[in-house]
C-alpha positions in Angstrom: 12.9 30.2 -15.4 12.7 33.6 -16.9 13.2 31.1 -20.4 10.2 29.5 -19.2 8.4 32.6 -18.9 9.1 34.1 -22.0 8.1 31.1 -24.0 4.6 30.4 -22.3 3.8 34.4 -22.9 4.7 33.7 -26.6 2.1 30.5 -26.5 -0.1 32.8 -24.8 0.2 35.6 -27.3 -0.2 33.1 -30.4 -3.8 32.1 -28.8 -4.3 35.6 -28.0 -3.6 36.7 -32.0 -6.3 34.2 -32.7 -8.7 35.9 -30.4 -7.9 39.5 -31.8 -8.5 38.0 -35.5 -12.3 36.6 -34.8 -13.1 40.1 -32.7 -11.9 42.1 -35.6 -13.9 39.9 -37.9 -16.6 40.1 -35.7 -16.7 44.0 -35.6 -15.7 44.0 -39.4 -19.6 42.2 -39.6 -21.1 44.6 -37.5 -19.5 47.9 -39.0 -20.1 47.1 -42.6 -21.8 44.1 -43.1 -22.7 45.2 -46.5 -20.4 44.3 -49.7 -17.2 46.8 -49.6 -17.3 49.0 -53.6 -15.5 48.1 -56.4 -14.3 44.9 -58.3 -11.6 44.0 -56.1 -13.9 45.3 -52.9 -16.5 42.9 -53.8 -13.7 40.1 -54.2 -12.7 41.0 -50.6 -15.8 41.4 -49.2 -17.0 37.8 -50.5 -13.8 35.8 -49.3 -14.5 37.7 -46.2 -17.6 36.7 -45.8 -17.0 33.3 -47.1 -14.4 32.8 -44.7 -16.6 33.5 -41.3 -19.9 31.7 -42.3 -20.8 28.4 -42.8 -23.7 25.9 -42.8 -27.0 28.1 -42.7 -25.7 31.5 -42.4 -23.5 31.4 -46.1 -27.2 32.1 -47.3 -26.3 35.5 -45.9 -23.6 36.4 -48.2 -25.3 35.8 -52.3 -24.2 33.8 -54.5 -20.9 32.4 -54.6 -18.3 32.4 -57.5 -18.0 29.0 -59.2 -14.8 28.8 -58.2 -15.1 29.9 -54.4 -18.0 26.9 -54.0 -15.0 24.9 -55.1 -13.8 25.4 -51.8 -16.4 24.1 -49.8 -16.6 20.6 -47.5 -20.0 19.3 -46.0 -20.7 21.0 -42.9 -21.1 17.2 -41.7 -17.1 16.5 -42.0 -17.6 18.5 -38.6 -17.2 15.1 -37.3 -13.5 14.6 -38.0 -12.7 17.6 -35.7 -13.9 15.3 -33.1 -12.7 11.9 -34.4 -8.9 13.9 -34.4 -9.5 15.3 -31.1 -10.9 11.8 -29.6 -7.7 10.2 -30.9 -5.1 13.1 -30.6 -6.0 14.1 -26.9 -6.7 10.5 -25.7 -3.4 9.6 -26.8 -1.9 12.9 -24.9 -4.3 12.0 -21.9 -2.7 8.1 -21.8 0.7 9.5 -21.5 0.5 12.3 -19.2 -1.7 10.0 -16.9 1.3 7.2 -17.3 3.9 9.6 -16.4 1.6 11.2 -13.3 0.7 7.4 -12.1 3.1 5.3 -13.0 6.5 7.5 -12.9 6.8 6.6 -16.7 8.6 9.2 -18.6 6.9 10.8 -21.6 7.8 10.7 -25.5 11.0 12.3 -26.2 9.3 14.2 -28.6 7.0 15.7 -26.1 10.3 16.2 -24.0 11.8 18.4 -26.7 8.8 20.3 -26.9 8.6 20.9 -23.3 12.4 21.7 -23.7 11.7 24.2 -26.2 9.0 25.8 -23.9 11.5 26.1 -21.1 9.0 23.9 -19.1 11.8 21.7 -17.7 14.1 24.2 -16.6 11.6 25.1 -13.4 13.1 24.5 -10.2 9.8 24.4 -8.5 6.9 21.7 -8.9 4.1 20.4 -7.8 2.3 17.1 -8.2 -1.1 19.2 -8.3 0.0 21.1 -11.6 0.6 17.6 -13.0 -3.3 16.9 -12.0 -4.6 19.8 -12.9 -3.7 19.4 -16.8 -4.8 15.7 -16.7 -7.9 16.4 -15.5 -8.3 19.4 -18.0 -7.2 16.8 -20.7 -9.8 14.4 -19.3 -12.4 17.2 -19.8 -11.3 18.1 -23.1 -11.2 14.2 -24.3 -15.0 13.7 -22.3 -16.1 16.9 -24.5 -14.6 15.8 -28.1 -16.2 11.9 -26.9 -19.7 13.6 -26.2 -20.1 15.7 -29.2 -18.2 12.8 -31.9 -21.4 10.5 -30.1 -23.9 13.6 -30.9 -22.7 13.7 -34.2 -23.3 10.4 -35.1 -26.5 9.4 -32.9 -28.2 13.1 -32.1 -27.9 16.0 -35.1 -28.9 16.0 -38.1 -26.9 17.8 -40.6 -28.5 19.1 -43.5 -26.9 20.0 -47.0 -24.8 22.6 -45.5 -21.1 23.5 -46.2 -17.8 24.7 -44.9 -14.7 26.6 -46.4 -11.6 24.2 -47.0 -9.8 26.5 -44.8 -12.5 26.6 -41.9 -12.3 22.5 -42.0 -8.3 22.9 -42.1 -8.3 25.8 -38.8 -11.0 23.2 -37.2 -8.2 20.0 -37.3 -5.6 21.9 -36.0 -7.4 23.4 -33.4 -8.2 20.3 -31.5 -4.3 19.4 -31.7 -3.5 22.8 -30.4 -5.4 23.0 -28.1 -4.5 19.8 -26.3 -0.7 20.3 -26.5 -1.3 23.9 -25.1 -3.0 22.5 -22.1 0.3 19.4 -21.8 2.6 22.5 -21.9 1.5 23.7 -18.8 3.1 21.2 -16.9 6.9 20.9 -16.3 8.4 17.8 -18.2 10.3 16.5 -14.6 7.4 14.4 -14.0 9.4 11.7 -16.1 12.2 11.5 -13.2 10.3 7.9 -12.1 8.5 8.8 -9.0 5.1 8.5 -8.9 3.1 12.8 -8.1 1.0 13.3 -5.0 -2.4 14.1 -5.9 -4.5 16.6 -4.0 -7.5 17.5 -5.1 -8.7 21.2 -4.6 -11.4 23.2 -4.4 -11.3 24.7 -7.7 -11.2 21.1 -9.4 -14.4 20.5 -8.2 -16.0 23.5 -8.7 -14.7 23.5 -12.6 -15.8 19.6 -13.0 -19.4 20.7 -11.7 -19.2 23.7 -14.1 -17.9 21.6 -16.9 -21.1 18.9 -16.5 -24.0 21.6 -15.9 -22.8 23.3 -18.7 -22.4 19.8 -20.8 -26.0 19.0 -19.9 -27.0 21.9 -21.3 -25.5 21.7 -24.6 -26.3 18.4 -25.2 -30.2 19.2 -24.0 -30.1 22.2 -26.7 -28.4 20.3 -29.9 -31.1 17.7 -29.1 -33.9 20.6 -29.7 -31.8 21.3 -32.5 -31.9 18.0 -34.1 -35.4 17.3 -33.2 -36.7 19.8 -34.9 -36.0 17.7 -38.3 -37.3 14.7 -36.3 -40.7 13.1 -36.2 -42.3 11.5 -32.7 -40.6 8.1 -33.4 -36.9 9.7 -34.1 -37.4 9.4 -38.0 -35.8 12.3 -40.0 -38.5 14.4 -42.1 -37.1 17.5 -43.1 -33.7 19.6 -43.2 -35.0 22.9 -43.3 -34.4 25.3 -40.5 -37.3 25.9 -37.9 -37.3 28.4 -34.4 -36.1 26.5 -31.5 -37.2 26.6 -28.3 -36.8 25.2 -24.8 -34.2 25.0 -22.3 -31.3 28.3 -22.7 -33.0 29.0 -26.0 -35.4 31.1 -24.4 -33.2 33.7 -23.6 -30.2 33.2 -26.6 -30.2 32.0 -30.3 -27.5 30.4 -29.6 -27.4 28.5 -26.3 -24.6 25.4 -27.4 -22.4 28.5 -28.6 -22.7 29.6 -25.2 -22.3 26.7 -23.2 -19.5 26.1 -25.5 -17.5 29.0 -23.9 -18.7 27.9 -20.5 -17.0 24.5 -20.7 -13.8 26.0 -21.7 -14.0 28.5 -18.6 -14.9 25.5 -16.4 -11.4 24.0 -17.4 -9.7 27.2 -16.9 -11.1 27.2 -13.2 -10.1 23.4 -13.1 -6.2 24.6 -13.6 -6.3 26.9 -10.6 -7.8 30.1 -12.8 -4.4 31.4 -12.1 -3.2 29.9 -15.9 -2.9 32.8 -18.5 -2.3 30.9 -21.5 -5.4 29.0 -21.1 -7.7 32.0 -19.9 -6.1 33.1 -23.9 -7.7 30.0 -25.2 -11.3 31.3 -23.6 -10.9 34.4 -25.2 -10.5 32.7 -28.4 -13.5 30.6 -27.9 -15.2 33.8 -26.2 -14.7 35.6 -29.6 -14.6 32.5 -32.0 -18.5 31.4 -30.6 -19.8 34.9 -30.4 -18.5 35.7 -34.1 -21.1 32.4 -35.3 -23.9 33.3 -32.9 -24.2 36.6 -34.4 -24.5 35.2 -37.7 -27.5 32.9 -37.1 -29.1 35.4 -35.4 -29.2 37.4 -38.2 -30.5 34.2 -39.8 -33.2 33.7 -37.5 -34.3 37.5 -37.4 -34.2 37.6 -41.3 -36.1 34.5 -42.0 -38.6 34.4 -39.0 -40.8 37.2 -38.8 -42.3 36.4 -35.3 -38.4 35.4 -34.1 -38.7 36.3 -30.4 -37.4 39.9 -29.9 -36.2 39.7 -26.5 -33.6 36.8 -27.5 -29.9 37.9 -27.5 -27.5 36.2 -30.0 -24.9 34.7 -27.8 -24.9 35.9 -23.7 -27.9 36.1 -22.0 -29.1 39.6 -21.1 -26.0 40.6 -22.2 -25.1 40.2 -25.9 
């Protein structure tokens, strides 16, 4: 057991090094978002700054070396993040609901990973753990399904870009993130009995959470894309105009923000008790906050009559 332990703190601490990484980046951008001296200071500075923008907010950082704009994918290949996750995490979600219904056991190889976790050396277990992660992975598949559908059907991306090594992070992100919440359960499930399910109070409070704040971010990528939209739904421009409506009267960046709200809803969906995952928020908490900063700077630099009162990212707060 105290295997266990050790090897969930070290998953924990690998999603917490993540989060450290975009808060120092984020408070590298606030402390000297200027170009750093020097030849090999302005190499630095512009991978740096290459590295956390993308889409809009690369305008932000001059023009690129030849060979850094090399690097760079559409911004619209953000749809494979949710075409791997749709597959990845529904194929994840099929086995752990087999093994929690149907007493099947799960892929050796996701045996040996629970093995290597310690998760199958705990003595004591409950069929509600085994729920709680399915209906997290639920969730998370529901969230990838939603925003692959808003990718094709609601935004409109214009002639943006990415960094090769954003795209990269951004694929294995959506794998990591559904194995971490499959390693929260013990492997014993696969002994061939069938789990008692109870549902709790938390469960429905972080499903209720988990739609409002959906709702929400659908309702503001929909401002979003029908800015670039006429009456009819026909696209007449790519340029960038002020939103407004909905959460975007009190942040620039409301989807960023409901973003981080779907994440905590699934954190209070496994019993808010689960450290690793309450890691994960704090990645999203930092990751999200680092790219609403940015395009508010965008707004505020290229609308003069931005609204003053908006914050970037929490409302009333940051």
């Amino acid at each position: 057991r105290s295997e266990s332990r050790a090897m969930l703190a070290a998953l924990a601490a690998a999603w917490s090094l993540l989060a450290a990484a975009f808060l120092v980046a984020l408070l590298l951008l606030r402390r000297a978002p200027a170009p750093w001296p020097g030849g090999a200071g302005l190499v630095i500075s512009g991978l740096f700054q290459d590295l956390i923008r993308y889409g809009k907010t690369k305008r932000g950082c001059g023009q690129l070396p030849g060979w850094l704009r090399l690097l760079q994918v559409p911004k619209r290949w953000f749809t494979h993040f949710y075409v791997v996750s749709v597959l990845w995490n529904g194929f994840l979600l099929i086995c752990l609901f087999r093994a929690e219904f149907l007493g099947e056991s799960l892929p050796s190889w996701i045996q040996d990973m629970h093995h290597a976790l310690g998760r199958d050396s705990q003595s004591k277990d409950t069929g509600n753990e085994h729920f709680s992660a399915l209906l997290v992975l639920l969730l998370l598949w529901l969230h990838s399904c939603r925003r692959l559908a808003e990718c094709f059907w609601t935004s409109v991306f214009s002639s943006g870009v990415i960094h090769i090594v954003q795209y990269c992070f951004g694929l294995g992100y959506y794998i990591a993130v559904g194995s971490t919440v499959l390693c929260q359960v013990p492997t014993n499930v696969r002994n061939g009995k069938k789990l008692p399910v109870q549902i709790c109070w938390y469960h429905i409070i972080g499903v209720m959470m988990y739609i409002w704040a959906s709702l929400h971010q659908h309702r503001c990528l929909a401002i979003l894309a029908n800015l670039r939209k006429s009456r009819s739904g026909k696209v007449i421009s790519l340029s960038h105009s002020v939103p407004f409506g909905d959460w975007f009267e009190s942040v620039s960046c409301p989807h960023y923000f409901a973003e981080l709200l779907i994440y905590v809803s699934m954190a209070i969906t496994l019993g808010m008790h689960n450290v690793t995952w309450w890691c994960v928020v704090m990645y999203v908490l930092f990751n999200q906050a680092l790219a609403a900063v940015l395009c508010h700077e965008f707004y505020q630099k290229n609308f003069s009559s931005y609204p003053k009162h908006r914050k970037a990212f929490i409302p009333l707060v940051f």
